[in-house]
N, C-alpha and C positions, 0 to 999 in steps of 0.2 A: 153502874157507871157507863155513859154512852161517851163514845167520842163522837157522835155526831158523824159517824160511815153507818152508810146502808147497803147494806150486801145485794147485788142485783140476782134475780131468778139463774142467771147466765153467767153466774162468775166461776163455775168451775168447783160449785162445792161438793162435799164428799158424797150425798146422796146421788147428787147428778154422776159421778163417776159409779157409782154404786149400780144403778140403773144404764147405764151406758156397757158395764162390767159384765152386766148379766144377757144383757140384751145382745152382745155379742157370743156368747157363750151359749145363748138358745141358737144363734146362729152355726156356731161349731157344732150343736149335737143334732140340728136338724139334719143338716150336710154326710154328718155321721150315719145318722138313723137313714136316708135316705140311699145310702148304698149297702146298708144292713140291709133292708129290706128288700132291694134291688138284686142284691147277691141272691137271693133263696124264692125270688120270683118273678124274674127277668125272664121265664121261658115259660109262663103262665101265657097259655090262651093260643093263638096264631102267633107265628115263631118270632117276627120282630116288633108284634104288636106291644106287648107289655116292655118291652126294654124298650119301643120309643117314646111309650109313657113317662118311664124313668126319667128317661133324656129331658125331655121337656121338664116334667117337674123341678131336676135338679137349675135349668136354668133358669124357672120360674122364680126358685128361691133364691139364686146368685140375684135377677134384676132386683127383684124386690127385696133384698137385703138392703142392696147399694140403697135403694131408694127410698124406705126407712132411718136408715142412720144417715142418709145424704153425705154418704164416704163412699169410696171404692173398698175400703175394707169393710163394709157389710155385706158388700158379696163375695173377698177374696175369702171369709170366714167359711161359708156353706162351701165354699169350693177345694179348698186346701183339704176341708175335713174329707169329702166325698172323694180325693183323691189320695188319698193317704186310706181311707178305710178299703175301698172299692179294689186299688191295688194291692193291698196289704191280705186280701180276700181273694183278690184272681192268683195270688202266689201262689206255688204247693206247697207242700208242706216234703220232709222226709220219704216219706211213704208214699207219694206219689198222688195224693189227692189235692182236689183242686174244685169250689165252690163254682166257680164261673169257667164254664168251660168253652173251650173253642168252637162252639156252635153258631151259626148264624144269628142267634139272640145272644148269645156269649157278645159276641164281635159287635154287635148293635149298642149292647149296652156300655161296653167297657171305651170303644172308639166314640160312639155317639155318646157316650155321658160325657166325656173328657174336651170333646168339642164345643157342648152346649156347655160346660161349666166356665171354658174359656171365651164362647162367647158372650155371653152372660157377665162374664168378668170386664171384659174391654171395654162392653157398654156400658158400664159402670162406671168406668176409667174414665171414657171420654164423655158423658154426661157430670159425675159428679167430682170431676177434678177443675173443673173450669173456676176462675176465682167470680166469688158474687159480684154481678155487675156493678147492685145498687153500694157496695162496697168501697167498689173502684172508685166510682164515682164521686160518692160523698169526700174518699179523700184526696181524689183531684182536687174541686173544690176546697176544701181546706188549707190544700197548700200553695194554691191562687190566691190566697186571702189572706197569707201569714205577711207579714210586714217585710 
C-alpha cells in the first residue's frame, strides 16, 4: 500500500540520525584520545615542542569537527572531551601523583590546549551559526508572494 509520500534523503530518518550519532561520538573519543595521548607525551622531544603540537592538533580537530557536521557542536564535542579528559589527568590523585606536571610542557599543554580548543570552538560558533543565506532568501521570497 503506497500513500503516494516519498520520503526525501533529508527528512531526518533513523539511519541519518544513526550516522550523525556516530559521527559525533568519533568526535567525543578523538578529543578524548587526544589528551590521552597528550598526557603521557607532552614532554617528548624539546620542552614545548610536542605540547604545541598537541595544541594545535586539538584545535585542528575542534575546526574541522565544526566543519564536517556544519554545527558548532562538532567542535564543541572534540573539545568538552579533551577538557574533561586532560583535566581529569592533570588532577592528582590521593597520593600525590599527578600525569601532567607543572613543567613548562606541563603548562604549554594544559593552558595552550585549553586556548586552542576554545579557539577552535568560537570559530566554529561564528562561521557555522550564521543562518544559510540561500535560506533566508528563498523565504523572503515566499512570503512576498503569499497573497
Amino acid at each position: 500500500m503506497s500513500s503516494g509520500f516519498q520520503r526525501s534523503p533529508d527528512d531526518g530518518s533513523g539511519a541519518d540520525l544513526a550516522v550523525t550519532t556516530v559521527a559525533y561520538l568519533t568526535l567525543v573519543l578523538l578529543g578524548a584520545a587526544q589528551a590521552l595521548v597528550g598526557a603521557f607525551f607532552y614532554s617528548s622531544g624539546p620542552a614545548p615542542l610536542a605540547a604545541v603540537g598537541f595544541d594545535l592538533a586539538i584545535a585542528a580537530s575542534c575546526l574541522l569537527g565544526g566543519w564536517g557536521m556544519r554545527r558548532p557542536a562538532g567542535a564543541l564535542a572534540p573539545a568538552a572531551a579533551w577538557f574533561l579528559t586532560a583535566f581529569a589527568l592533570a588532577s592528582g590523585t590521593h597520593d600525590g601523583s599527578v600525569l601532567i606536571t607543572a613543567t613548562t610542557a606541563g603548562t604549554w599543554f594544559l593552558f595552550g590546549g585549553a586556548i586552542s580548543a576554545v579557539a577552535g570552538l568560537v570559530v566554529a560558533f561564528v562561521v557555522w551559526s550564521r543562518p544559510d543565506r540561500r535560506v533566508a532568501r528563498t523565504a523572503g521570497r515566499r512570503a512576498s508572494r503569499a497573497p
